[in-house]
C-alpha positions in Angstrom: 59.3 -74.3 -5.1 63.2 -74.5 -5.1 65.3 -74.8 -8.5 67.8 -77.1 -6.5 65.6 -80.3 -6.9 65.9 -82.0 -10.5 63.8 -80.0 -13.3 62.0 -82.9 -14.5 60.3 -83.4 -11.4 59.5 -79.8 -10.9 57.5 -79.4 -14.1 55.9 -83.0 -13.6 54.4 -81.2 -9.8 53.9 -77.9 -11.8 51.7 -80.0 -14.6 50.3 -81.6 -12.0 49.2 -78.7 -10.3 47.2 -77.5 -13.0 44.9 -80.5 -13.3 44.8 -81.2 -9.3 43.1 -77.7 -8.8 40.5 -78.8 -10.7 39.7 -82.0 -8.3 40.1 -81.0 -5.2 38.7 -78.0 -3.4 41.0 -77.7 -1.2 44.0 -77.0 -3.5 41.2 -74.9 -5.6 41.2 -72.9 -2.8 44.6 -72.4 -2.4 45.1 -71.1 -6.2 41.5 -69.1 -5.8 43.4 -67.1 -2.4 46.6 -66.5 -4.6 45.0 -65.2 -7.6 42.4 -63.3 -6.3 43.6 -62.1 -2.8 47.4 -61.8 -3.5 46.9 -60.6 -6.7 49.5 -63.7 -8.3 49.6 -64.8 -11.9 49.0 -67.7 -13.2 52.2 -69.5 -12.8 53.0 -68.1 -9.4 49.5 -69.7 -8.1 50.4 -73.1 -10.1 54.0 -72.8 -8.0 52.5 -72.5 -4.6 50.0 -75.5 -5.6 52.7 -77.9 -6.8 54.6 -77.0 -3.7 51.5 -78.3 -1.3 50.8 -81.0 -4.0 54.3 -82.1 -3.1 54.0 -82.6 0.4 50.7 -84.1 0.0 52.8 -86.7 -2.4 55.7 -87.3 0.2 53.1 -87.9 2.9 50.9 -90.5 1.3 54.2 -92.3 0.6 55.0 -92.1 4.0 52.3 -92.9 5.6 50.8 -95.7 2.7 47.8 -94.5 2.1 45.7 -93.3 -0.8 45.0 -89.7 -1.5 41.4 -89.0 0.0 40.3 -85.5 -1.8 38.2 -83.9 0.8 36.2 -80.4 1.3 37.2 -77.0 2.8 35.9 -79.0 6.3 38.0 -82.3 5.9 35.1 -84.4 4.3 35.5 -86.8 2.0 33.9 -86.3 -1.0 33.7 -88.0 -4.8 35.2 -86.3 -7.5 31.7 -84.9 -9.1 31.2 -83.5 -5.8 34.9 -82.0 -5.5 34.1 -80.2 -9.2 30.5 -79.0 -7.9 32.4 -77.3 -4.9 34.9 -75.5 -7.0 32.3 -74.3 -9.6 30.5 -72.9 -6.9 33.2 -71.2 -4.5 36.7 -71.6 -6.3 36.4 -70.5 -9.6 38.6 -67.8 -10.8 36.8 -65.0 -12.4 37.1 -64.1 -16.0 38.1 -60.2 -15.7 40.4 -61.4 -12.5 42.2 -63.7 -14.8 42.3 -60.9 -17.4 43.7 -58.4 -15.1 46.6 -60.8 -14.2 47.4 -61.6 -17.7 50.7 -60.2 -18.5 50.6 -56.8 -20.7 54.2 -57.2 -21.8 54.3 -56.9 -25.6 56.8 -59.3 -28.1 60.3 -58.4 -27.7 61.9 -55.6 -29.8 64.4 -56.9 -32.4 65.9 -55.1 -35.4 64.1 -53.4 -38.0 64.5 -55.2 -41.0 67.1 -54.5 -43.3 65.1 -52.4 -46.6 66.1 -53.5 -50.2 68.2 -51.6 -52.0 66.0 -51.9 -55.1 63.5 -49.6 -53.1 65.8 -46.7 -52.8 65.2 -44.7 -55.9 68.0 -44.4 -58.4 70.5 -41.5 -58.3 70.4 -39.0 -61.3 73.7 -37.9 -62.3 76.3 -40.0 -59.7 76.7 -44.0 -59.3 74.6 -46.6 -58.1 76.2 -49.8 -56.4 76.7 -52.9 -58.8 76.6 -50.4 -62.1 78.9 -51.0 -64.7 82.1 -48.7 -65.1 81.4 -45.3 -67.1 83.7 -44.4 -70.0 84.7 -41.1 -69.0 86.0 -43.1 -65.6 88.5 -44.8 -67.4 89.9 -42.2 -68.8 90.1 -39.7 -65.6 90.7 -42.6 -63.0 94.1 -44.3 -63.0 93.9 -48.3 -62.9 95.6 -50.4 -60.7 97.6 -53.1 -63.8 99.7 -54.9 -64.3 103.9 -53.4 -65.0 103.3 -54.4 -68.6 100.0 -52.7 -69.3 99.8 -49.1 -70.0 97.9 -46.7 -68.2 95.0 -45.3 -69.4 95.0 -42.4 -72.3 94.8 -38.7 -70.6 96.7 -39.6 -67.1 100.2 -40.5 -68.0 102.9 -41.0 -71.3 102.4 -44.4 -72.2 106.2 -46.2 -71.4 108.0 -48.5 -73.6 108.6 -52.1 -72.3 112.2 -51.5 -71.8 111.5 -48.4 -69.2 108.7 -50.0 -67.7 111.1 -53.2 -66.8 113.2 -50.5 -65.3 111.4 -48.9 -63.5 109.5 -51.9 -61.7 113.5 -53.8 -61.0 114.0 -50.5 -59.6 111.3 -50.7 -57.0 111.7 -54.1 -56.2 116.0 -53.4 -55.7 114.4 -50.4 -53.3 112.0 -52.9 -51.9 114.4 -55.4 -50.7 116.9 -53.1 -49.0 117.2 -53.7 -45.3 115.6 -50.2 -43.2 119.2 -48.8 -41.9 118.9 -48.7 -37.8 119.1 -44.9 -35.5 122.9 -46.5 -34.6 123.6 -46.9 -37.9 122.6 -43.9 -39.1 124.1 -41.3 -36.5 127.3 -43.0 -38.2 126.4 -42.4 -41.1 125.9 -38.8 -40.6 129.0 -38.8 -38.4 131.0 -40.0 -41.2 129.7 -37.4 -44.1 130.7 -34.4 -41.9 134.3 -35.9 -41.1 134.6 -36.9 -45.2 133.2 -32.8 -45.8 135.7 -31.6 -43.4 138.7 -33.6 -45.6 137.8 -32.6 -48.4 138.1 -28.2 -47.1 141.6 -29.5 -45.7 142.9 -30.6 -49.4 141.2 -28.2 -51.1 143.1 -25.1 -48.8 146.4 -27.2 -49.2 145.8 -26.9 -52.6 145.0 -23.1 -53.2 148.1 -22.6 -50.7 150.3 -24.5 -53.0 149.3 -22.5 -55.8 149.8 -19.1 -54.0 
């Protein structure tokens, strides 16, 4: 069978299948060779069934007649016939069918994650979610506010009008535009010729007072 066709129809003839090997001997057959002599699975014999299932379909449409289920000769027979015949001949074996069974086991996932209140407790350090220690907050800076003080043992604590201070400080630094390569090659350029005025007047100068 062909996946081009529409999928509805293909697992309608593959349902089909199943139920139409078990009334008519000749299609018994044909899943009894497959498993059994070409060592198929299940669903492959099913496939090959639906497949001759299907042409039988198109050509009792064609041709306007009923199906007829008939023997391995061409017979017609009734259907408690047809199910004698494939008890008798046709009938899969129980360690057959076993051995086509597929062996694969259930897909391997992830282990699953283990809780942390398993884990036994650490003696001496810090477990996660525990509340601050003392001695942390007084060896450990903080990350305040400008206008709260830092904790006792790290730094001097500042007076308000130094701590304003310092923090305009940082934000005057903080808004400064970043000075350009161009910009400061002149820079530099300009420091050396100011340096080199300045040991001009400063000879004139000691000359003057020679």
């Amino acid at each position: 069978m062909s996946k081009a066709g529409s999928s509805l129809l293909r697992t309608t003839f593959f349902r089909a299948a199943d139920t139409a090997r078990k009334q008519d001997p000749q299609l018994a057959k044909i899943y009894y060779t497959q498993m059994v002599e070409r060592g198929a699975n299940h669903v492959k014999a099913l496939c090959v069934v639906a497949a001759h299932l299907a042409e039988r379909a198109w050509a009792v449409m064609a041709r306007g007649m009923p199906y007829v289920i008939c023997d391995i000769n061409g017979e017609a027979v009734t259907t408690q016939q047809a199910k004698t015949i494939i008890a008798e001949h046709w009938t899969v074996p129980p360690q057959v069918r076993a051995r086509r069974r597929s062996t694969k086991t259930a897909k391997a996932g992830k282990a699953p994650n283990k809780s942390t209140l398993d884990k036994p407790r650490q003696t001496g350090g810090r477990n996660r979610g525990d509340l601050p220690h003392q001695n942390d907050l007084l060896t450990r800076p903080l990350n305040r506010s400008r206008n709260q003080l830092t904790p006792v043992g790290r730094q001097e604590p500042q007076t308000q009008p130094q701590a304003n201070a310092e923090a305009q400080m940082a934000f005057a630094r903080s808004r400064l535009p970043v000075p350009s390569a161009w910009e400061m090659s002149r820079w530099s350029t300009r420091s050396a010729a100011s340096m080199n005025d300045v040991d001009i007047d400063q000879r004139r100068h000691t000359m003057a007072i020679e």
